[in-house]
N, C-alpha and C positions, 0 to 999 in steps of 0.2 A: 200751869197757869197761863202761860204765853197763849194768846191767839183767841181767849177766850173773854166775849165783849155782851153785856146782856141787854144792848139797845138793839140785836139783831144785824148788825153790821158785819161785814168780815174784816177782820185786826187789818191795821197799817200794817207795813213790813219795814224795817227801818234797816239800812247797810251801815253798818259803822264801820269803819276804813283805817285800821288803827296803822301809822307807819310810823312811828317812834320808836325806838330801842328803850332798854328798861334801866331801870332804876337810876340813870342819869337824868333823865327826864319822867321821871316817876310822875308825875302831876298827869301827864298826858296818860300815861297807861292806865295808874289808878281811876283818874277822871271816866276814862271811856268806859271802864267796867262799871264802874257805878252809875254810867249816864243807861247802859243795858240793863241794867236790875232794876234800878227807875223807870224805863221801857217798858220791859217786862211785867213789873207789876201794873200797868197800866193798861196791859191785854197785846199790848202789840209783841209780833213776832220779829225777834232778833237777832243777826246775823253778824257777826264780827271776823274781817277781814285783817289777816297779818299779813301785812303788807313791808317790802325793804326790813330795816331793822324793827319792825311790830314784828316779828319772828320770834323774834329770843323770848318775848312774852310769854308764851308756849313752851319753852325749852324745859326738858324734866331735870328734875336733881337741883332746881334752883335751892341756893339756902341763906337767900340776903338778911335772915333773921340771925345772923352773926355777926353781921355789919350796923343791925339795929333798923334794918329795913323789913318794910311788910313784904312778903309775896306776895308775886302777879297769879301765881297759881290759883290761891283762894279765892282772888275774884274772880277768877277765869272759871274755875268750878264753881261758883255761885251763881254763874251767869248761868253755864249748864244745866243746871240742877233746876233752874228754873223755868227753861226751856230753851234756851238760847243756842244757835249753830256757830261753830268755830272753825273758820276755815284759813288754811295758809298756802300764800299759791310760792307753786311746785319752784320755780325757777328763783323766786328771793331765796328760797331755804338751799339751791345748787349753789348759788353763787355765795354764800356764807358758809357752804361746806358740812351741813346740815342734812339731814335725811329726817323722812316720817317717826322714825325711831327713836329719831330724838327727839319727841317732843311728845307731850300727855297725851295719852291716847285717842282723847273727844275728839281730836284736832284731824278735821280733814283735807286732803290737799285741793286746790284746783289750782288749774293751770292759766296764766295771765290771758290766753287769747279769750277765755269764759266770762271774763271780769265785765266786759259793754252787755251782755246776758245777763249776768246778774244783778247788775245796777237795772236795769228794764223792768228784772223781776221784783225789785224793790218800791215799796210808796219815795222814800226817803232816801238820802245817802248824804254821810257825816263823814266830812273826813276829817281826820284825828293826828 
């Protein structure tokens, strides 16, 4: 669905910049997934950046639904599923002590010197 606009236009590209940690600040995390699927359905293409603690958002094995909280996962996969790119740059996940492995698979790294690149490549950029 992403990217697909039938006034003949090519989609915005929107960066959303998530650096929150989760479910202490749950509003922010949930918020930003939901401001991407609201994106999303709207044609534009979507890119969410895990940034500092926006990391742990990503993180596999979460299971806050024992605490009576939502997963971040579910809307992390719903953003996916819709069309959305997930990336987590390489050096917050070093300094948290973090690797690629540990985190759902969709999630790809880049590395902070790419970040001024990709805000360029973006219409928009939301920081979170």
């Amino acid at each position: 669905m992403a990217g697909k606009r039938t006034d003949g236009k090519a989609p915005r590209r929107v960066l959303l910049a998530l650096h929150s940690g989760t479910y202490g600040r749950t509003d922010d995390v949930v918020g930003a997934l939901i401001l991407a699927d609201t994106l999303l359905t709207k044609g534009m293409e979507v890119t969410v950046l895990l940034r500092g603690d926006g990391v742990y958002a990503a993180l596999a094995g979460q299971r806050p639904r024992t605490i009576g909280l939502e997963s971040h996962i579910d809307h992390l996969e719903a953003a996916v599923e819709m069309g959305a790119k997930v990336l987590a740059v390489c050096e917050d996940l070093d300094a948290r002590g973090l690797k690629a492995k540990d985190l759902v698979p969709y999630v790809e790294e880049v590395a902070e010197k790419a970040i001024p690149a990709l805000m360029a490549d973006h219409d928009h950029w939301i920081p979170i």
